[in-house]
N, C-alpha and C positions, 0 to 999 in steps of 0.2 A: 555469834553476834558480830557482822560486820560493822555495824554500825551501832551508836548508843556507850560509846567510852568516851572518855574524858579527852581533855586538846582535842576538840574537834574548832580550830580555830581557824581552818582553812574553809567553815562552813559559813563563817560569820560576815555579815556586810559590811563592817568596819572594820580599819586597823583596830586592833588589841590591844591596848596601852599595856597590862597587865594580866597576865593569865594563872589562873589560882586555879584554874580545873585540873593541871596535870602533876601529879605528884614526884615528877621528875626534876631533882636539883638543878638548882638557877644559876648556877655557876657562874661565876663571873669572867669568863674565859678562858677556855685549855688552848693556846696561843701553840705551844710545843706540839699538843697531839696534833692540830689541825694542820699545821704546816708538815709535820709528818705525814699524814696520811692523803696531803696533797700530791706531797712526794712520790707517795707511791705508786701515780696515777700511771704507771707503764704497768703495771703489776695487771691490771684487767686485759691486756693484750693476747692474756693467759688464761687458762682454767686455773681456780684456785685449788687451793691443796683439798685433797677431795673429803679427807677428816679435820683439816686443819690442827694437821701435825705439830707444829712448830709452834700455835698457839696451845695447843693442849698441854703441851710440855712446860712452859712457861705455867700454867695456872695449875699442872702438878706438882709442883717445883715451889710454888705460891701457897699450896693450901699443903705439901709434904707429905702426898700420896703420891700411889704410882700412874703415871700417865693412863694405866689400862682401866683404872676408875672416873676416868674424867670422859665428858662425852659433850663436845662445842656445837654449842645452835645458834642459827636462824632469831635471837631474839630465844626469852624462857618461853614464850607463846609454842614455838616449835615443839619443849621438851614436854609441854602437858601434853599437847596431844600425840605424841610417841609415845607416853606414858595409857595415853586412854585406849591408843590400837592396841597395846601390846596385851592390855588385859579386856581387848573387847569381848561384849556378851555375859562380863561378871558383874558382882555387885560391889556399888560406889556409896562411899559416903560423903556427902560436902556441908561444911558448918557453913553456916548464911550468919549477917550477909558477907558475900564474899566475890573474888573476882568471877566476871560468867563464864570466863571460856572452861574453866573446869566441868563445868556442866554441857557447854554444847560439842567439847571435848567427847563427852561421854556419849550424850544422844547421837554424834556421828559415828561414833564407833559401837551403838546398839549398845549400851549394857542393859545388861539384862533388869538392873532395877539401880536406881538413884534415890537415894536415900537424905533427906535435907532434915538436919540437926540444927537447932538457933547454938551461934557459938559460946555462950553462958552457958550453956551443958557441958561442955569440952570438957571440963576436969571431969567430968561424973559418967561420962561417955562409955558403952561396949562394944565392940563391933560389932556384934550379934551376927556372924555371916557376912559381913564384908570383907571382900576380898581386897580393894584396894579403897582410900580415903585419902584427900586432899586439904592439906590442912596451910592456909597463911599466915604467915609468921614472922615478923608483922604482919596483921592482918589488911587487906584493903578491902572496904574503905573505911574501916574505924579507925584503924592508927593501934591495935590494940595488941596484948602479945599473951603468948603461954609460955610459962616457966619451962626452957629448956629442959630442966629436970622433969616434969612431968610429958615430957615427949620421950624422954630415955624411958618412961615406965611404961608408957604404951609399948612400945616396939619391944620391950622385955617379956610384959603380961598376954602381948598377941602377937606372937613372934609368925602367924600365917600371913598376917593383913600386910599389905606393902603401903607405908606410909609415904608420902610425895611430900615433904615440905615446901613450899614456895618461901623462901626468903629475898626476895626481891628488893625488901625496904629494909633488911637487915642492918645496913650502914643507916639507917637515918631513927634510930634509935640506942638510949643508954642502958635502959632496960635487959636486955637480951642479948648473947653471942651470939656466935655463930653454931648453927648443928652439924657444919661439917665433922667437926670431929667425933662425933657419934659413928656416922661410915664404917669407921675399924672395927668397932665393936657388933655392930646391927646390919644383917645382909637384907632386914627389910626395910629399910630408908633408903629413901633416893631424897637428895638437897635441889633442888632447883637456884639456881642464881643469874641474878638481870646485872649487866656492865649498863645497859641504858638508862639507868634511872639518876643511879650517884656519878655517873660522869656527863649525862648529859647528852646523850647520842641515839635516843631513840629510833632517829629516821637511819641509823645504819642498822640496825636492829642484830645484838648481840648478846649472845647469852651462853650459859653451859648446867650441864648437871654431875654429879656427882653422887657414886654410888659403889656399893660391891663389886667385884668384877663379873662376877657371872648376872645381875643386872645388866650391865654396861652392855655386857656382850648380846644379851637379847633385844634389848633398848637399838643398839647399833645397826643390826639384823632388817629392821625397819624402817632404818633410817634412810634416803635419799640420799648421793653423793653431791656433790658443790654446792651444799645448804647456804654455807656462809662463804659468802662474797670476798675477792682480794683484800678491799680495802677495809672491813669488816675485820679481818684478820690481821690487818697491819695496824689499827685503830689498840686491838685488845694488844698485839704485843709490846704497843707504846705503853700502853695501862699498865701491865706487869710488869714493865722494866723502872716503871715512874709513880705506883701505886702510893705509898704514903705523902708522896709530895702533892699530889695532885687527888686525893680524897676530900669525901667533903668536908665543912667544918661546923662535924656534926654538933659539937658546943654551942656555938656562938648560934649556930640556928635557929637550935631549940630553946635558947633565951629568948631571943625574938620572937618564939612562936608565945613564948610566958607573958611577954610584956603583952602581944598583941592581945592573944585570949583574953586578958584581965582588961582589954579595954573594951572589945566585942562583948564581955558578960555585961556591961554597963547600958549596953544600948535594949530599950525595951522590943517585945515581940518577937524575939529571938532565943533560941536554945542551943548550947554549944557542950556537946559530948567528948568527955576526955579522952585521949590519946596517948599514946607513950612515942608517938613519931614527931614528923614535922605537919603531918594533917590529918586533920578530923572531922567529923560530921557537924554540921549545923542542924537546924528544924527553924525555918520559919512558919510563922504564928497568925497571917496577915496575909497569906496568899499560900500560893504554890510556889515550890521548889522552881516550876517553868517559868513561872510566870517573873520570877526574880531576876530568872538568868535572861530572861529578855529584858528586862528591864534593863540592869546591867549592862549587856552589850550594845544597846541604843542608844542608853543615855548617857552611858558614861565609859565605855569602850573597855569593860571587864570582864574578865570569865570567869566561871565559876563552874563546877561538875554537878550537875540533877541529875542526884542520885536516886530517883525513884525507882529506874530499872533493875536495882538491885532484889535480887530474893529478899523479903523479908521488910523491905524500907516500903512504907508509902508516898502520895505526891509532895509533902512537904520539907524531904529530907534532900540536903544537897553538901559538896565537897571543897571545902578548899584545902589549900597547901600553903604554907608560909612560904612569902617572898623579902626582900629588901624591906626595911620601914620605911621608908619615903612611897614604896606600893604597897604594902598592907594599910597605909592608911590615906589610901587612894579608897580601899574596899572599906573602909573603915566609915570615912564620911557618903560614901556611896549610899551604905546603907540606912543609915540615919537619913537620907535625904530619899529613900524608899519609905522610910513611916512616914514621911510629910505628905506624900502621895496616897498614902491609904483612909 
């Protein structure tokens, strides 16, 4: 799916006042990386390190395994579908709803059958013959999670299946760790992890996974050389040397996202599904999901994610993300001033 994801904001005919479609932290500016990674603007005069050695090391050194289990991408979008080539032509399982590229991951790389589970099964789940399954954690776009432990039990009870967690939104929940640390113990988990989302850098697009080594090394095998860019790599080494200062704040967030919820459950024609992150699904009552976000962006220069395209969601479901309350309750009175319209 090139197209039909969230921050599509370069599409719209107005400035943005506020954009709630992307679930990428709003961060109130990384002042340090960015003059950093201005700095390092002789560093593209060069081919970049062609594994991105130097940041590998750093984010082995960060999570306290050996560099040879660590494997740096192009953005996590890179490591799904490394993950789909590597087992093209087998069988997939993906819980809905969920992100798409795991699915078009898979249709390009031919598997032989895709198998779509609603994710309320997830605890009660078998592989039945899957060979690899895609599971987010946090999930997008619910906002919703699976007991780490109950991940340690799959990968124990079907130690053939190779489990891909995506933990992308990991930092933006209290809910749930980290599955790195399963690795050591489980040669069939590979962790996916996004630096775009909790730092704010989507458009340098940086990511990595993590895994076994004899994964790593197959994963690698397929991999392309100079995926990720000089400054991409100068970006993540500022991350890892500056990591708990500049992480998000995940608390104070998700209070804001308390206060705001409990004022969106107030407004009529609306339904608001719970979440363990900083964003969750809506259902308007009064139209379509489209028809909202047009609204929205015309009349009051907001965005929002219509989430229809999702497996599983119909026209009326769409996404926000918690931002500042002086802008959640830009979207706030927006909407109220949508039921006066109906």
């Amino acid at each position: 799916m090139l197209y039909g994801h969230g921050d599509d904001v370069y599409l719209q005919p107005h400035t943005i006042e506020a954009n709630f479609s992307t679930n990428v932290y709003e961060t109130p500016g990384l002042l340090g990386l960015k003059q950093y990674v201005f700095e390092q603007w002789h560093t593209v005069a060069s081919y970049p390190e062609v594994l991105a050695e130097s940041l590998r090391q750093k984010i082995a050194n960060h999570h306290q395994v050996s560099e040879k289990q660590v494997l740096v991408l192009n953005g996590a979008e890179e490591g799904i579908h490394l993950v789909a080539q590597l087992y093209a032509g087998k069988s997939t399982t993906i819980f809905t709803p969920t992100f798409a590229e795991y699915e078009d991951a898979c249709k390009i790389h031919h598997h032989h059958s895709i198998t779509f589970v609603p994710g309320k099964h997830l605890l009660h789940w078998k592989p039945q013959g899957a060979t690899l399954t895609f599971i987010c954690n946090p999930n997008n776009p619910t906002g919703t999670t699976v007991p780490v432990e109950h991940i340690a039990y799959l990968l124990e009870q079907y130690p053939t299946t190779i489990f891909c967690i995506d933990e992308a939104f990991i930092d933006f929940t209290e809910i749930i760790d980290s599955h790195v640390p399963l690795i050591r113990d489980y040669p069939n988990l590979i962790v996916l992890k996004s630096l775009t989302k909790n730092f704010a850098i989507p458009g340098l697009r940086l990511g990595y996974l993590l895994a076994a080594e004899p994964l790593i090394r197959a994963i690698q095998s397929i991999k392309v050389a100079w995926s990720v860019n000089a400054l991409a790599i100068a970006a993540g080494k500022y991350i890892f040397d500056h990591y708990a200062e500049i992480s998000p704040a995940i608390h104070s967030l998700l209070a804001e996202k308390k206060r705001w919820l409990a004022e969106l459950h107030q407004i009529p024609h609306f339904e608001w599904i719970e979440s363990d992150t900083h964003f969750w699904l809506g259902k308007v009552l009064n139209g379509t999901a489209q028809e909202l976000k047009d609204y929205l962006s015309h009349e009051h220069h907001l965005l929002i994610r219509n989430a229809t395209n999702f497996r599983g969601l119909d026209h009326q479901y769409f996404r926000v993300a918690t931002l500042t309350a002086e802008k959640n309750n830009l979207l706030t009175q927006a909407l109220k001033a949508w039921n006066a319209t109906r």
